[in-house]
C-alpha positions in Angstrom: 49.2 228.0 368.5 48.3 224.4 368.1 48.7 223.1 364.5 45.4 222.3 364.2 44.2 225.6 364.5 46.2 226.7 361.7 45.3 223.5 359.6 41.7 224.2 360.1 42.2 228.3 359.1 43.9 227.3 355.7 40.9 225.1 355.3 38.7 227.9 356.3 40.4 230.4 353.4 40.0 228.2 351.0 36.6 227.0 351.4 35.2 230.9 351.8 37.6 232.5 349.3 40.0 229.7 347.3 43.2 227.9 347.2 45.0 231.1 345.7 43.9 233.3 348.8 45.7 231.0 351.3 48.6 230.9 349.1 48.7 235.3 349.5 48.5 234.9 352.5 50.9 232.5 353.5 52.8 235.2 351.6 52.1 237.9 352.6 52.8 236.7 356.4 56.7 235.3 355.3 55.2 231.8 355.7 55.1 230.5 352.3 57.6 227.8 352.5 56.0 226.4 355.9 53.9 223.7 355.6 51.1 223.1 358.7 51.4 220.1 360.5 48.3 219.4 363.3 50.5 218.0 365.5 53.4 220.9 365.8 52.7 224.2 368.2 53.6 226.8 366.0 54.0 230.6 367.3 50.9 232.5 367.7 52.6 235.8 365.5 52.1 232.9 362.6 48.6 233.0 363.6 48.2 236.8 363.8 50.1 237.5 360.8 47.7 235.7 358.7 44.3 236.9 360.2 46.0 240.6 359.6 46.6 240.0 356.0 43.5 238.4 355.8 42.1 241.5 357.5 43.6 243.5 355.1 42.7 241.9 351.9 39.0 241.6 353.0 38.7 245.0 354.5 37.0 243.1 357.4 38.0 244.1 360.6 40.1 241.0 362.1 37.4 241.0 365.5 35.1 240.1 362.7 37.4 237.5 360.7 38.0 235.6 364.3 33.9 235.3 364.7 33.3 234.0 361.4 36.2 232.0 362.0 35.5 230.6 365.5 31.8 230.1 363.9 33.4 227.6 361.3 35.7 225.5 363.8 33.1 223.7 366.0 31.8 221.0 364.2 35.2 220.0 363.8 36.1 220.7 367.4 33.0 218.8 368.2 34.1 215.9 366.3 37.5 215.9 367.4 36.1 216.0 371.9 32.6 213.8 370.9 34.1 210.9 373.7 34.7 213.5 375.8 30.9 215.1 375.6 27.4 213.9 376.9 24.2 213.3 375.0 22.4 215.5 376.9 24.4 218.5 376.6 22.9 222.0 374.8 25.1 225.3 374.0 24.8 226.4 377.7 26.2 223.0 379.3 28.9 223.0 376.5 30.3 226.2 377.6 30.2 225.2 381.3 31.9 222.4 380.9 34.5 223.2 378.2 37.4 224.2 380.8 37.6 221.2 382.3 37.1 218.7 379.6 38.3 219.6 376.2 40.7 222.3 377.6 42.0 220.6 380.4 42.6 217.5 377.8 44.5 219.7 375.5 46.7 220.9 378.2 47.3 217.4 379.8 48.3 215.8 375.5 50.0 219.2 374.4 51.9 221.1 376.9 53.3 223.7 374.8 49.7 224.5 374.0 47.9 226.8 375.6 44.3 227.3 375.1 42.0 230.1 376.8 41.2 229.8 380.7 37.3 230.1 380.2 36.1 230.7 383.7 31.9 230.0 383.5 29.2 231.3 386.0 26.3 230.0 385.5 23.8 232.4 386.9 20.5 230.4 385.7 19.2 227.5 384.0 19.2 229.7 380.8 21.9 232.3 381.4 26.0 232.4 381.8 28.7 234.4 381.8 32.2 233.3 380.3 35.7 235.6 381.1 38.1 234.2 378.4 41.5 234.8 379.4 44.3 235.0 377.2 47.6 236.9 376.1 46.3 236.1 372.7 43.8 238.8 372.7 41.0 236.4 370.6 37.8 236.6 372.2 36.4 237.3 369.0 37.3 233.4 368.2 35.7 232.7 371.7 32.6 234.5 370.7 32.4 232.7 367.2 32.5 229.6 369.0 29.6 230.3 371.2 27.6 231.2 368.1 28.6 228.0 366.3 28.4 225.7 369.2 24.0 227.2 369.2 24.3 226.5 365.9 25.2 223.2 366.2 23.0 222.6 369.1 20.2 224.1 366.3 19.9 226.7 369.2 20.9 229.6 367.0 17.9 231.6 367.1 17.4 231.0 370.7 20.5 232.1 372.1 22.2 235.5 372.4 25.2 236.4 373.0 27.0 239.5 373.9 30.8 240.8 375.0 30.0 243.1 377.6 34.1 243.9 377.2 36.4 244.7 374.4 36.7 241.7 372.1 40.5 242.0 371.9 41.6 242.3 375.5 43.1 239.4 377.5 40.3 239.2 379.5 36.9 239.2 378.0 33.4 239.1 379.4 30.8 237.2 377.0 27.2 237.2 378.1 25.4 234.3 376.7 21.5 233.7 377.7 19.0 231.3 375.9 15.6 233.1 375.4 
């Protein structure tokens, strides 16, 4: 798991909740002396240990705490690809061109890195499918990302967007339409 992602989650805990939640759950996971750097890969059990306990301590279900999650990374993501994006892009043009910008980009910098294969069929001007593959099981992160990129596109109420598959299975069919 890229460092960044795990940066970005303590930021998350501690904006939502507070300071003294991340510190639980670093805890909690056998983490507490480790010490996020954005620029490490880090194993993805750090990840998952953390979203459990999280999980836990919430009593939300951890599908749910990846959403809300993968809601609250894009502007950042966004900031972090803007050379890599053009003007005229909306939610659905994002997503279709995600795999082969930002993703192939991470792969090329940071090897050990591995994010999602997104594999995008657009079947309209207003309509797409995504199957997210990964060992990682998160398309519950994929699916919060989708909602936060049509929130960032101020498309939110216009577009839907539906797993038509388990959320935690290594493949994962999202629907997403603008109406």
């Amino acid at each position: 798991m890229h460092g960044t992602i795990l940066t970005l989650l303590k930021r998350y805990v501690q904006t939502q909740y507070d300071h003294s939640t991340w510190v639980k759950l670093m805890e909690l996971s056998g983490l507490e002396h480790l010490e996020f750097d954005h620029k490490t890969a880090y194993p993805d059990e750090h990840l998952y240990a953390l979203v459990g306990h999280a999980a836990e301590m919430t009593g939300l279900p951890p599908g749910e705490l990846h959403e809300k999650f993968g809601e609250y990374l894009v502007p950042d993501l966004m900031y972090m690809y803007q050379k890599l994006l053009k003007p005229e892009w909306k939610t659905l043009d994002m997503l279709e061109h995600t795999e082969h910008t930002m993703h192939r980009q991470v792969r090329q910098e940071h090897a050990e890195n591995a994010p999602p294969v997104l594999d995008v069929t657009r079947i309209g001007p207003d309509e797409l499918y995504i199957d997210y593959v990964s060992p990682r099981r998160m398309g519950g992160l994929a699916v919060g990302i989708v909602r936060g990129l049509a929130a960032y596109y101020d498309e939110a109420d216009r577009i839907d967007v539906m797993p038509t598959t388990t959320e935690d299975g290594q493949r994962v069919r999202i629907h997403v339409r603008r109406t």
